[in-house]
C-alpha positions as CSV (number, residue, x, y, z in Angstrom):
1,X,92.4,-195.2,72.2
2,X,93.8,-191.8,70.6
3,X,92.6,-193.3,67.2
4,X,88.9,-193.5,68.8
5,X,88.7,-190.2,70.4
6,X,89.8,-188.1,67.6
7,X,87.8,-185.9,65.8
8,X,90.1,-185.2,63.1
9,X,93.0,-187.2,61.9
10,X,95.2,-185.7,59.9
11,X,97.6,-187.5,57.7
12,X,101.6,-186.0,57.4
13,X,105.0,-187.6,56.1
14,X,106.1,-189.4,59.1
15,X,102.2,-190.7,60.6
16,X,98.7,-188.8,61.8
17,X,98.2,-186.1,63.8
18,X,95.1,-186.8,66.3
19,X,93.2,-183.7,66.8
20,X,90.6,-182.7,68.8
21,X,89.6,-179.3,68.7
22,X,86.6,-179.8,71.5
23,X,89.5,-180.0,73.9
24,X,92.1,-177.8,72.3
25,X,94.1,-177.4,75.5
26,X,94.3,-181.1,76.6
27,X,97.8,-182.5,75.4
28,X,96.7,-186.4,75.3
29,X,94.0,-185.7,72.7
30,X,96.0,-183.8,70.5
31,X,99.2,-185.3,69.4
32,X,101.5,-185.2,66.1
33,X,102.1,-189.1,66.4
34,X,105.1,-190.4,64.3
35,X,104.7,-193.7,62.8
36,X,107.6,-194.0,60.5
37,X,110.7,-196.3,61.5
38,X,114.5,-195.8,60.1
39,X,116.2,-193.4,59.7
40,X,114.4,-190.2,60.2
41,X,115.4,-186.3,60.6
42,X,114.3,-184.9,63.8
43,X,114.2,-181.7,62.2
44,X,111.7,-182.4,59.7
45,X,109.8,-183.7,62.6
46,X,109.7,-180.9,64.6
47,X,109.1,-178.5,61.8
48,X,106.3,-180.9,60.5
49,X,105.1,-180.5,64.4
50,X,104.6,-176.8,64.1
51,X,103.2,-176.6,61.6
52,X,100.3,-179.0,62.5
53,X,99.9,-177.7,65.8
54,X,100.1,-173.9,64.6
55,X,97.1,-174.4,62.0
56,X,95.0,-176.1,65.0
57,X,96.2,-172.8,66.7
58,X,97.2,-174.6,69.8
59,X,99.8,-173.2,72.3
60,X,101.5,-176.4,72.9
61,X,103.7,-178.5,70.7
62,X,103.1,-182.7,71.7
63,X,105.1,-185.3,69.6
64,X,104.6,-189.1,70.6
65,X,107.1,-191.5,68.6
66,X,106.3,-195.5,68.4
67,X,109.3,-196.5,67.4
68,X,111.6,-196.6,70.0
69,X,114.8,-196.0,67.8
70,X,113.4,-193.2,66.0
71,X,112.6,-192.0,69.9
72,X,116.1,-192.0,70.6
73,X,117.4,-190.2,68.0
74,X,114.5,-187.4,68.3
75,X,115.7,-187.1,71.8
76,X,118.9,-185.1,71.8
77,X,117.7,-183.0,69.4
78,X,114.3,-182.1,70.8
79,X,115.3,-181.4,74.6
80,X,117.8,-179.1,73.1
81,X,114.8,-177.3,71.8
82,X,113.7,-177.2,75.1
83,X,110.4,-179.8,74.9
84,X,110.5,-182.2,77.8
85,X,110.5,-185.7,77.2
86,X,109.2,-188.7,78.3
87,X,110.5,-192.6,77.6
88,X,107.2,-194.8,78.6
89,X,107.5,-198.5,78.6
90,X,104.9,-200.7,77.8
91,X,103.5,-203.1,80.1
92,X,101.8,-206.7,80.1
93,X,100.0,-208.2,82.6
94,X,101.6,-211.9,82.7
95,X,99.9,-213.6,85.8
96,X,99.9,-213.2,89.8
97,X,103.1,-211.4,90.7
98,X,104.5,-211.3,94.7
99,X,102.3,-208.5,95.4
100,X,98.4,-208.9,96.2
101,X,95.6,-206.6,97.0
102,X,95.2,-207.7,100.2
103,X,91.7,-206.9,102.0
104,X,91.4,-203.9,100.4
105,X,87.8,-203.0,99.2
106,X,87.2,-201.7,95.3
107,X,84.3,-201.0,94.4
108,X,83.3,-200.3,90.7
109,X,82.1,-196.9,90.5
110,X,80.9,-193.8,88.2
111,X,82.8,-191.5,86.8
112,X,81.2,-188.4,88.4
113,X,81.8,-190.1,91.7
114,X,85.6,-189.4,90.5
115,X,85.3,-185.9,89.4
116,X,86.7,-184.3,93.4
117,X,89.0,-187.2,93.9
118,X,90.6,-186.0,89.8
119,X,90.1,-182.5,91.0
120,X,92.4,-183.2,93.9
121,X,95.3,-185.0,92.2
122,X,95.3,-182.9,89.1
123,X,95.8,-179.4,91.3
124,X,99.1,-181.3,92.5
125,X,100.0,-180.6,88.6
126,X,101.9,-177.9,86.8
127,X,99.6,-177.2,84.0
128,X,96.7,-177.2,86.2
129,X,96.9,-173.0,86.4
130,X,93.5,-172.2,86.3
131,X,89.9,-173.1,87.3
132,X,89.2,-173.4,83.0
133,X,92.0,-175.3,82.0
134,X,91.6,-177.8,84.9
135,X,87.9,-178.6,83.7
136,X,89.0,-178.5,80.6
137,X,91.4,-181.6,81.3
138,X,88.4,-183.2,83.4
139,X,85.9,-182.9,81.4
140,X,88.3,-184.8,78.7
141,X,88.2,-187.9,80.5
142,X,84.5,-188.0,78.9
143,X,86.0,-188.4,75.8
144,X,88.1,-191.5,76.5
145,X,85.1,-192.9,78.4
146,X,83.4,-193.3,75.6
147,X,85.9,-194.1,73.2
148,X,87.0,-196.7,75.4
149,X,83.9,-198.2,76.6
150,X,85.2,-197.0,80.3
151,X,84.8,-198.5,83.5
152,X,86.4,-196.6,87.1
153,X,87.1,-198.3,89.9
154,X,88.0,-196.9,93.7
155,X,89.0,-197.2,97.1
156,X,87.0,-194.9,99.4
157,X,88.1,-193.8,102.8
158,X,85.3,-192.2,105.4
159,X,83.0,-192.3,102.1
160,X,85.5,-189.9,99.7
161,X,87.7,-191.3,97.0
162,X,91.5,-191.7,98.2
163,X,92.9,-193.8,95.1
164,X,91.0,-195.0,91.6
165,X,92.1,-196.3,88.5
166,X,90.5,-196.9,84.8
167,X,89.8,-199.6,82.6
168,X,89.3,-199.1,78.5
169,X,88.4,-201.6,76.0
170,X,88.3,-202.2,72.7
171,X,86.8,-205.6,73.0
172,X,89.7,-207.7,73.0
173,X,92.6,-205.7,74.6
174,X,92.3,-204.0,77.7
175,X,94.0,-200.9,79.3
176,X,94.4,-200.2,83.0
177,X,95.1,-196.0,83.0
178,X,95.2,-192.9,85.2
179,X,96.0,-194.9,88.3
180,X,96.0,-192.6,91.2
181,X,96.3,-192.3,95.1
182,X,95.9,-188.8,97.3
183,X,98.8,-188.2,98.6
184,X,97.7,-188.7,102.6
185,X,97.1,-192.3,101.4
186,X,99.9,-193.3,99.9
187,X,101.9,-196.7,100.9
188,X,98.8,-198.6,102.0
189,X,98.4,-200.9,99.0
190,X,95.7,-198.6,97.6
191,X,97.2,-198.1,94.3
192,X,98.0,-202.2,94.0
193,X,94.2,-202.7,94.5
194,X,92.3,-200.6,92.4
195,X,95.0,-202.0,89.7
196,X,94.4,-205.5,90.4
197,X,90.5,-205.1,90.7
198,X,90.6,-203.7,86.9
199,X,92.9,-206.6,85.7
200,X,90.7,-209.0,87.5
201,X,87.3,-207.5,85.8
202,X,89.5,-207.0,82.1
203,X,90.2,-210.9,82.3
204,X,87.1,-211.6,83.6
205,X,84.9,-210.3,80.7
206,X,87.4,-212.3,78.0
207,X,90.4,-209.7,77.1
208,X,93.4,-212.1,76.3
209,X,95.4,-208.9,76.1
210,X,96.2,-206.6,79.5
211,X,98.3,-203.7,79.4
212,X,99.6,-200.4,81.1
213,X,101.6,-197.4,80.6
214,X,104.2,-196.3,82.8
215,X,106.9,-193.7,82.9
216,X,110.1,-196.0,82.6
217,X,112.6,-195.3,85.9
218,X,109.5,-193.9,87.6
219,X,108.9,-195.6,90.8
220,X,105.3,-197.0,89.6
221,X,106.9,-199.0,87.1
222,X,108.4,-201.3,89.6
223,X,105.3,-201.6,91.5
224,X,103.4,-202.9,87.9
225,X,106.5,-205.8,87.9
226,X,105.1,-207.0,91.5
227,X,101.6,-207.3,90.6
228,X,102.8,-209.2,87.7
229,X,103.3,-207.3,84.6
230,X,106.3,-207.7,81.7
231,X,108.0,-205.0,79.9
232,X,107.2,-205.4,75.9
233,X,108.5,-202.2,74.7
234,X,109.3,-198.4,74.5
235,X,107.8,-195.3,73.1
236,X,108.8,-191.5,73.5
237,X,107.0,-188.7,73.9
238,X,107.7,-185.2,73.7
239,X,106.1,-181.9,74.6
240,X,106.3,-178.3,74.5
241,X,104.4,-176.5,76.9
242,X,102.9,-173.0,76.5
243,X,105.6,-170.6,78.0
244,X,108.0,-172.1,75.4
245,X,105.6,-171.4,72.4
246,X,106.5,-167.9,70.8
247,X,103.3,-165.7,70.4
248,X,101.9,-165.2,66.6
């Protein structure tokens, strides 16, 4: 999906740096992405990091690492640094799990009829400081739309949005992303829903491959292993945000 929605791709020692300078504030569509496996210095890395990011003139620093050893020994060194980190896991959608949607209704729905129900849930975030960089971020979500031949679904309560989730594509392997309730409507099976409604469409239209990203030891990641899916694997991702960056 990153590979798609680039506008520049830049190649460096250790992978690619995905760029896109339409959205220069947006952290998922522009990340130093290290490819390399074995032994590998974190420093290097990092300093490879900065300098990427600081010709794109961006005020964050965002490293995602594939290979889940490498991951681990970027880790000590980078949160000494002070960049947060995140270890994701990978997930596969396997079959019916114990948990089912229920009643609930889903519809299929457009993105605009998203856009208050993203508003809502992305003011709950830290970066989400301003009116500018919250659009910013929303408007985004046109870019993996496209690149990933999008399709939103929803669960609406007294006609407004309360919990949605995406579907991308690349034709064979599908992702179910940006899964999201509002907070009054949480614990109803909401989430489990709109999930289930975008496996059940990905499977539907011939994908023989259904997956998910979730933070590993967040809650939501046990909820994915009721509705069915598997843990195939690790990545780690890293970020610097703003307030850490010194000014040039």
């Amino acid at each position: 999906m990153r590979v798609r929605a680039a506008e520049r791709v830049i190649p460096f020692r250790f992978g690619h740096a995905y760029f896109n300078s339409r959205f220069p504030r947006v952290w998922d569509l522009n990340a130093v992405c290290v490819e390399a496996h074995g032994e590998v210095d974190p420093g290097e890395i990092a300093s490879d990091a900065e300098l990427l990011h600081s010709d794109a003139e961006h005020d964050f620093r965002r490293v995602d690492v594939y290979d889940e050893a490498v991951g681990a020994a970027c880790e000590r060194f980078f949160t000494r640094l002070g960049w947060e980190r995140d270890r994701l896991v990978y997930m596969t959608y396997r079959g019916p799990g114990e948990r089912t949607a229920g009643t609930v209704q889903v519809d299929e729905v457009m993105r605009a009829d998203l856009r208050d129900f993203r508003t809502e849930i992305a003011r709950t975030e830290d970066w989400a400081k301003s009116d500018d960089v919250l659009n910013e971020v929303l408007n985004a979500g046109e870019v993996f739309t496209d690149a990933g031949a999008g399709r939103h679904f929803a669960v609406r309560a007294e006609g407004a949005v309360v919990s949605a989730a995406e579907l991308y594509s690349d034709g064979r392997t599908a992702q179910v992303e940006d899964v999201a309730t509002s907070p009054d409507n949480r614990g109803r099976g909401l989430a489990s829903a709109v999930v289930l409604r975008a496996v059940e469409e990905a499977i539907a239209s011939g994908h023989d491959f259904v997956f998910l990203i979730a933070n590993d030891g967040s809650w939501p990641k046990e909820l994915y292993v009721r509705l069915g899916f598997e843990t195939i694997g690790h990545t780690w991702s890293f970020l610097r945000k703003p307030a850490l960056i010194a000014p040039t």
